[in-house]
GUDREN-310806 format. One line per 8 residues: number of its first residue (from 1); for each residue x, y, z of C-alpha. Coordinates in Angstrom, 3 decimals. Each point is the difference from the previous one (the first is absolute). Layout:
! residues N
NUM	X,Y,Z; ... $
//
This chain:
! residues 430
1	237.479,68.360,104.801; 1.346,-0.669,-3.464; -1.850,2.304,-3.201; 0.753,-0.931,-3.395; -3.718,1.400,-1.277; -1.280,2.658,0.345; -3.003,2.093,-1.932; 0.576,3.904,0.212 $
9	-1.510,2.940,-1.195; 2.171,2.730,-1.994; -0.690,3.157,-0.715; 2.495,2.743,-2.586; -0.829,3.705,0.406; -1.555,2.245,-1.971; 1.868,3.038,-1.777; -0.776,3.318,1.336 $
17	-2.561,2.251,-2.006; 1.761,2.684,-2.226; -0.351,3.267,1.221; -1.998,3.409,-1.876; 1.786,3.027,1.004; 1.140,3.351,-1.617; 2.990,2.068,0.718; -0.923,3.288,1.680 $
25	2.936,2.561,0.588; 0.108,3.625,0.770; 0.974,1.351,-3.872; -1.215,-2.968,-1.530; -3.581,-0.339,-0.727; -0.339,-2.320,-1.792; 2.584,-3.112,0.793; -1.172,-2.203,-1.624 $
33	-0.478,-3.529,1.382; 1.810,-1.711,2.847; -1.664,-2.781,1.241; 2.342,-3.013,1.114; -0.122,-3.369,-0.921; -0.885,-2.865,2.508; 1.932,-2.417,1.593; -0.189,-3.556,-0.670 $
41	-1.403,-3.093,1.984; 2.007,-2.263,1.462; 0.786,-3.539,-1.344; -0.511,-3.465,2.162; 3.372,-1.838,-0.150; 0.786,-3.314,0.873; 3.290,-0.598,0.813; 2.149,-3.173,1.232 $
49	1.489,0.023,3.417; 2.863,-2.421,1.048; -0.801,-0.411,3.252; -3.610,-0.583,0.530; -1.004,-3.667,-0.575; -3.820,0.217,0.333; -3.454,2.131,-0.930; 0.098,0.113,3.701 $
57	-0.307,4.205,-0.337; -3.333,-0.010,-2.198; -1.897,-2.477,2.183; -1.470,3.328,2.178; -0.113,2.571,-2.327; -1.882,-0.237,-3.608; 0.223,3.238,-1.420; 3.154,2.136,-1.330 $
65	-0.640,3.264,-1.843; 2.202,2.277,-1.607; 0.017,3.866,0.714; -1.821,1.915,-2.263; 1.759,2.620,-2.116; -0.587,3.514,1.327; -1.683,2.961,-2.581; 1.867,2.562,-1.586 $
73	0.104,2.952,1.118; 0.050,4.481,-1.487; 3.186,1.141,-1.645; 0.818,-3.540,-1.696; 0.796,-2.067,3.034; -0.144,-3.461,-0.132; -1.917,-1.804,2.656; 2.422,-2.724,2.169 $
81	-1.029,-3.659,-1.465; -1.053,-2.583,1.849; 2.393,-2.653,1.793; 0.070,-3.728,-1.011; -1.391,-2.694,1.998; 3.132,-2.364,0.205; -1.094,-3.372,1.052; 2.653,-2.225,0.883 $
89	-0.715,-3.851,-0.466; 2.630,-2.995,0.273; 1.916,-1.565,-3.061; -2.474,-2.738,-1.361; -3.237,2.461,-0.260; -2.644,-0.363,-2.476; -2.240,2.715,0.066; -3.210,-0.909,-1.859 $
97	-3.523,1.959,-1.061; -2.249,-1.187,2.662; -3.033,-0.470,-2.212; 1.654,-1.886,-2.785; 3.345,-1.282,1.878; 1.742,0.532,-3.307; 3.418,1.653,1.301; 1.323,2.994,-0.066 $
105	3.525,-0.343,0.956; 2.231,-2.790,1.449; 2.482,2.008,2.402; 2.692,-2.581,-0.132; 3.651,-0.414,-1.561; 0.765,3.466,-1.964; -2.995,1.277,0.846; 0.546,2.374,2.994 $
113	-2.528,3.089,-0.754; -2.760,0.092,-1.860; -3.199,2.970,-0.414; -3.413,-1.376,0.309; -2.101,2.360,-0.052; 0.703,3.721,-1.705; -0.624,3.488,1.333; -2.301,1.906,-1.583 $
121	1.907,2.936,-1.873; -0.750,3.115,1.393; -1.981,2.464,-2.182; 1.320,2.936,-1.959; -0.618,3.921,1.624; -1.698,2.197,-2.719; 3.316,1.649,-1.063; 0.223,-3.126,-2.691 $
129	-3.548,1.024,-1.495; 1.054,3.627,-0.809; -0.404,0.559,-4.122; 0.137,2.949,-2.197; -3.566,0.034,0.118; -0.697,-1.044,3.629; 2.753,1.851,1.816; -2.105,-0.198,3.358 $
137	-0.851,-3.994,0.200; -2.267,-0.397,3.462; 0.756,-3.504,-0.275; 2.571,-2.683,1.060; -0.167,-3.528,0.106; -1.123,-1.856,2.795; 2.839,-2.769,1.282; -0.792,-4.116,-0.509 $
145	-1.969,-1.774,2.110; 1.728,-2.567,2.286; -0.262,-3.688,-0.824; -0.651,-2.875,2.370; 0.334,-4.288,0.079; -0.534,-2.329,2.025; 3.483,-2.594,-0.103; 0.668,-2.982,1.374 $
153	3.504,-0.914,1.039; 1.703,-3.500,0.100; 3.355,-0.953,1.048; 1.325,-2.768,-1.807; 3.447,-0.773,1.575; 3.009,-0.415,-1.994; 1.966,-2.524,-0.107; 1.989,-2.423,-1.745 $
161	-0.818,-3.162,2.196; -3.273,-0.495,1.521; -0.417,-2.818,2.661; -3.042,-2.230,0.104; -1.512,-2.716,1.772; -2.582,-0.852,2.851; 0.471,1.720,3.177; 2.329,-1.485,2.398 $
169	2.178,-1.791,-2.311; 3.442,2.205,0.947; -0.301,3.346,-2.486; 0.478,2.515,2.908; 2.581,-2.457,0.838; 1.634,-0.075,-3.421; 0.142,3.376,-0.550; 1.366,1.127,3.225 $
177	2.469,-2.339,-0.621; 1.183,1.012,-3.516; -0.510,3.914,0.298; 0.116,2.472,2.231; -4.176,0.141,0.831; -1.324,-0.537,3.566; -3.439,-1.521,-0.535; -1.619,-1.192,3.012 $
185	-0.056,-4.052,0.487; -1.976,-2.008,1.893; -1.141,-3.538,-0.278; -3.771,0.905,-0.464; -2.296,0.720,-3.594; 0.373,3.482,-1.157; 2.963,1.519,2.242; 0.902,2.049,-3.847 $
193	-2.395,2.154,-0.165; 1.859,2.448,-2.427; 1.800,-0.572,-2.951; 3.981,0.309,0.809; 2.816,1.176,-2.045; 3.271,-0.808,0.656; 3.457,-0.044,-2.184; 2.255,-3.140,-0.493 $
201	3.415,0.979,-0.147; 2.457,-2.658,-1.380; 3.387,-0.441,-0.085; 1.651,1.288,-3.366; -3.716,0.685,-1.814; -2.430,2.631,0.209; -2.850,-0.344,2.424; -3.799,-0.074,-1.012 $
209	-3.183,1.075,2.351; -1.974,-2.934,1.417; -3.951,0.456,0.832; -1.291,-2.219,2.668; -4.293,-0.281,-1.359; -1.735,-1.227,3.020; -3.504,-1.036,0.075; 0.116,-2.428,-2.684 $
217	-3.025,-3.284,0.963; -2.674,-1.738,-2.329; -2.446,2.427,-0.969; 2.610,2.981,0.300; -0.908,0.641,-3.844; -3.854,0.686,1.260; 1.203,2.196,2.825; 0.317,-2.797,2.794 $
225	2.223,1.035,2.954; 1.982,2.765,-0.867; 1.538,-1.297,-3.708; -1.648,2.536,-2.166; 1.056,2.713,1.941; 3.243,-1.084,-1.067; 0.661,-1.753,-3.060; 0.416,3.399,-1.650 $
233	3.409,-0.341,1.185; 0.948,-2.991,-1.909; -0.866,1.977,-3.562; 3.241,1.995,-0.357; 2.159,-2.942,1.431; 2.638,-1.807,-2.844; 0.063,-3.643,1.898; -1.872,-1.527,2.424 $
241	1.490,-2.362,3.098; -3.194,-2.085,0.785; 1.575,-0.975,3.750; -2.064,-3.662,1.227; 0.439,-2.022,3.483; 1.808,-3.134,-1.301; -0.221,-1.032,3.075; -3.721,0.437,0.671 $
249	0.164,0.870,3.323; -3.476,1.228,0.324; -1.016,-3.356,-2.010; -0.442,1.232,-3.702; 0.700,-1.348,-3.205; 2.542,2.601,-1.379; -0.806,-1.194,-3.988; -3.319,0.775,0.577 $
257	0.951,3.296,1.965; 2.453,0.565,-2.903; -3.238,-0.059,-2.497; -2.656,1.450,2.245; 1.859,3.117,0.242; 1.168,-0.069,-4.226; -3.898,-0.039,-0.436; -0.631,3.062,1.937 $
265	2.223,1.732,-1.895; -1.685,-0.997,-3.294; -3.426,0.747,1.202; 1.147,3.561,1.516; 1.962,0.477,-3.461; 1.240,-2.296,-2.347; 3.216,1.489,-0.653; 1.145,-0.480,3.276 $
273	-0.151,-3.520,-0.404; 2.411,0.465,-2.746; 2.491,1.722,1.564; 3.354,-2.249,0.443; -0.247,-1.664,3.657; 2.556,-2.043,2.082; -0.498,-2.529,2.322; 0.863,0.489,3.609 $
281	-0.016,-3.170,1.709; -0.293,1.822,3.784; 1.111,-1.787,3.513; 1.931,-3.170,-0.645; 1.356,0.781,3.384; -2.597,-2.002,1.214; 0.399,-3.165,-2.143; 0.604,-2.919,1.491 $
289	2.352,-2.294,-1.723; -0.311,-0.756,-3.640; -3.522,2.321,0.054; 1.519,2.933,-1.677; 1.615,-2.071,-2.847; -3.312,-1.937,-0.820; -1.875,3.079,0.277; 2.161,2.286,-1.829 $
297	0.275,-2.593,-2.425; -3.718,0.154,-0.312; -0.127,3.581,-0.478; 2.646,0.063,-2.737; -1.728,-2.761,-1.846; -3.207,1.492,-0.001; 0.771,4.075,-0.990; 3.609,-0.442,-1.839 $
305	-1.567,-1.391,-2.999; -1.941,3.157,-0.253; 3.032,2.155,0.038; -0.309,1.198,3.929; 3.645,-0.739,1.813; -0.656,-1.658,3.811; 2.351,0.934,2.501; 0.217,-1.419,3.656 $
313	1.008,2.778,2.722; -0.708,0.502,3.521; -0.626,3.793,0.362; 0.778,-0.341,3.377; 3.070,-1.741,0.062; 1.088,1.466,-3.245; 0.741,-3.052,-2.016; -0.151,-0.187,-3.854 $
321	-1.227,3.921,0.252; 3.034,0.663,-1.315; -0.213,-1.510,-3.142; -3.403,1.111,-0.571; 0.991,3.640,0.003; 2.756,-0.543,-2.239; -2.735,-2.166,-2.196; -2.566,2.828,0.269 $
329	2.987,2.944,-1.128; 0.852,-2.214,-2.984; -3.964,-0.770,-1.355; -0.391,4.214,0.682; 2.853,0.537,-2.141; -0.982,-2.166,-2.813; -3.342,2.102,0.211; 1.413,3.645,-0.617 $
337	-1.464,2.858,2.020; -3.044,1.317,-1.886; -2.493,1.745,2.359; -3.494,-0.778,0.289; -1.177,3.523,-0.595; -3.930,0.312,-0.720; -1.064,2.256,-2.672; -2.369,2.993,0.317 $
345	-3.602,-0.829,-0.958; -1.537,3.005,1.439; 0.553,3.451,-1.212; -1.603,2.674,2.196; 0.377,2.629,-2.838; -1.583,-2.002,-2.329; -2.871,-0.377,2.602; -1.759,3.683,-0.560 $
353	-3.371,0.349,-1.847; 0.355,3.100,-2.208; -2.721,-0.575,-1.917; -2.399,2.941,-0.261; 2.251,2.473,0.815; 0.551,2.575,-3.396; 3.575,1.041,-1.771; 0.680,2.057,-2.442 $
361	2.766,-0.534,-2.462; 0.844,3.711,-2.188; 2.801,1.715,-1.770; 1.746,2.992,1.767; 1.235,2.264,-2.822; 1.565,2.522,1.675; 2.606,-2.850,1.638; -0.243,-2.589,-3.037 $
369	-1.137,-2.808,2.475; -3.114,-2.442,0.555; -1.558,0.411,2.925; -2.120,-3.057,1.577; -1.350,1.380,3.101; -3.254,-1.145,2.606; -1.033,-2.126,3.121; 0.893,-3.139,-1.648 $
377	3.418,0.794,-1.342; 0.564,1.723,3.539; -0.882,-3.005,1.797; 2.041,-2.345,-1.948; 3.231,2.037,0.053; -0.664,0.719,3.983; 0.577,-3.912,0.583; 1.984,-1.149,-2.463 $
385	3.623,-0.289,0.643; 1.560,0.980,-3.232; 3.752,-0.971,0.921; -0.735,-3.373,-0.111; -0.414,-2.427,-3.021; -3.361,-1.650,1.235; -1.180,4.066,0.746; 0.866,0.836,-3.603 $
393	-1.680,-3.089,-1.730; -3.062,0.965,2.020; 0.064,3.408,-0.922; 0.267,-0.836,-3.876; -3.072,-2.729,0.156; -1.509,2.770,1.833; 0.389,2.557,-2.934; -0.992,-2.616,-2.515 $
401	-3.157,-1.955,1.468; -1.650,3.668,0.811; 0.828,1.030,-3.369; 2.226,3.014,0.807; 2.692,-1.360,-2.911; -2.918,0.225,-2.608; -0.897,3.442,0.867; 3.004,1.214,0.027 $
409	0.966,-1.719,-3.555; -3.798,1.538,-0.566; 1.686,3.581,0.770; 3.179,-0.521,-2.669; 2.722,-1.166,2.593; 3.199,-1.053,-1.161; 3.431,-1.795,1.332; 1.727,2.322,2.357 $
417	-3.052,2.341,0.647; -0.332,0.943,3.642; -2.990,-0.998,1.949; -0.459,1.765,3.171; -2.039,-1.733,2.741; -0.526,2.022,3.531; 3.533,-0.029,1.192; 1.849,-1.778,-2.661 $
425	1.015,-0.144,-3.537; 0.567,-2.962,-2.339; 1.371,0.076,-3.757; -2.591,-2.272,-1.572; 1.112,-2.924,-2.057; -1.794,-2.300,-1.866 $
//
């Protein structure tokens, strides 16, 4: 059975709890503190593996959690994080918020890894609380809760060529022809009931990937047959070969196949119906006489005009194929190779409701630094990623919109002053 949806469950861990402990040796009464820090949650990954081709592994199981980070422990040992939660999904993946559908990540081209869902950071052990005037803190912070979304995955192939067309007009046929795929044929509706992928290789140019999109009927737009299931796989395709039965073996009109199939497209997305198509004038084996030339003829005169090139081939005897690949390589080239990459509408750090929850923001005189400190700021920095630019522009809106820059302009802070939050320090600037 083919996947390419699927509607999961995933869960990060939560960082292990600080820990309060106080050294006690023989000769040395009083120690001091020594309470270890905790470990940290484990991430969910997603990450792109070459050789699965389908969602076929998260059709049984719905929920994947990371381990949680383990506490700290007495004489300032650090508790073992968590592992990651590596999810591997094919090249093509769109992983969306389930609620919203906006999407997360598109796992496809450069993107091979990618961290969904943080850890929570593990908590600091009470040796980081010790002051001049507390030198026996009873207190260490507990680690960050885990975090959990519900995602829905979607495999949109990719592919530089994707073949359309009613059922039973020759695609299978086509494409085992011109690449090296082995879809099953038959002479009966609906033998493709998977999209195919297959490379055609030609002789001194570079090959491209070919997707075979079954299902395609009037009504496929509304979910009729099995079209919507799969005219997700069209998006990411450069050209389109709309394959028809020029000979109308099974009695249809292939002009009006040609635009039944055209307005499916629009209705299912308009911007399919834009993409650049060509004209595969299928089975003039079967032509009797001058049929294929009138017909052809027909064909040409009707969707040339428009700017769509008709070619007559016979995928099963091979003839005019040839050309067409060569036509095919030449209208890719003139295109460029641009990726059809979708952008990231969904940011889970963005997602968390700190509102309610106090901080303070103060000046530490004894190190000359500004401290911002509480459940908020604690939260934020647990599951934001930092290293990356859309992290960092979070974390700055953060710091303005909850008015942490005014306070600490409220305090005297200048450019180059350190400001000290949890575990890290920043040199403000303005």
């Amino acid at each position: 059975m083919f996947a390419d949806t699927a509607i999961i469950t995933i869960m990060s861990g939560s960082g292990g709890d600080g820990c309060v402990s106080f050294r006690r040796e023989l000769y040395v009464p009083a120690g001091g503190p020594d309470g270890g820090d905790g470990g940290n949650g484990g991430d969910v990954i997603f990450t792109v593996d070459e050789s699965l081709y389908t969602l076929n592994d998260y059709r049984h199981r719905r929920k994947f959690a990371a381990k949680n980070g383990q506490p700290g422990s007495k004489k300032r040992c650090h508790g073992a994080d968590g592992d990651d939660c590596i999810l591997k999904v094919p090249a093509g993946t769109v992983i969306r918020e389930a609620n919203t559908r906006k999407i997360i990540v598109d796992m496809s081209h450069d993107r091979k890894r990618y961290v969904v869902l943080k850890g929570g950071h593990g908590g600091k052990g009470n040796q980081h609380y010790a002051t001049p005037t507390m030198q026996a803190p009873k207190y260490a912070q507990p680690g960050q809760p885990s975090r959990q979304l519900e995602v829905i995955l979607e495999l949109k192939s990719i592919a530089d060529v994707g073949l359309i067309g009613f059922p039973n007009v020759g695609k299978s046929t086509f494409l085992s022809r011109v690449t090296n795929a082995k879809p099953k044929i038959a002479n009966y509706h609906f033998t493709t009931l998977n999209p195919n992928l297959g490379v055609a290789y030609l002789d001194g140019a570079d090959g491209f990937v070919i997707a075979d999109i079954p299902g395609l009927i009037e009504g496929a737009s509304d979910g009729t047959g099995l079209g919507h299931e799969f005219l997700k796989h069209i998006e990411r395709t450069r050209l389109l070969v709309h394959i028809v039965d020029a000979a109308s073996t099974e009695g249809r009109d292939p002009i009006n196949d040609i635009y039944a199939i055209n307005r499916e497209l629009f209705d299912y997305d308009d911007s399919l119906s834009k993409k650049p198509q060509i004209i595969a004038a299928n089975k003039v084996d079967c032509f009797y006489g001058d049929e294929e030339e009138t017909v052809v003829t027909l064909l040409k005169e009707e969707f040339e005009p428009k700017g769509i090139k008709v070619f007559p081939i016979s995928a099963v005897s091979g003839k005019g194929v040839r050309e067409l690949l060569y036509y095919i390589k030449s209208e890719l080239d003139k295109m460029g190779k641009d990726p059809l990459v979708y952008e990231q509408e969904y940011f889970p750090e963005e997602e968390i409701v700190y509102t309610n929850e106090p901080y303070t923001v103060s000046y530490d005189e004894e190190n000359e630094m500004y401290v911002v400190e509480g459940p908020r700021i604690e939260r934020m920095l647990g599951y934001t990623n930092l290293d990356s630019e859309k992290g960092f522009e979070f974390f700055q809106k953060f710091l303005k919109e909850n008015g942490i820059l005014d306070e600490l302009e409220a305090l005297g802070i200048e450019d180059g002053d350190t400001v000290k939050m949890y575990g890290f320090q920043f040199d403000y600037y303005k």
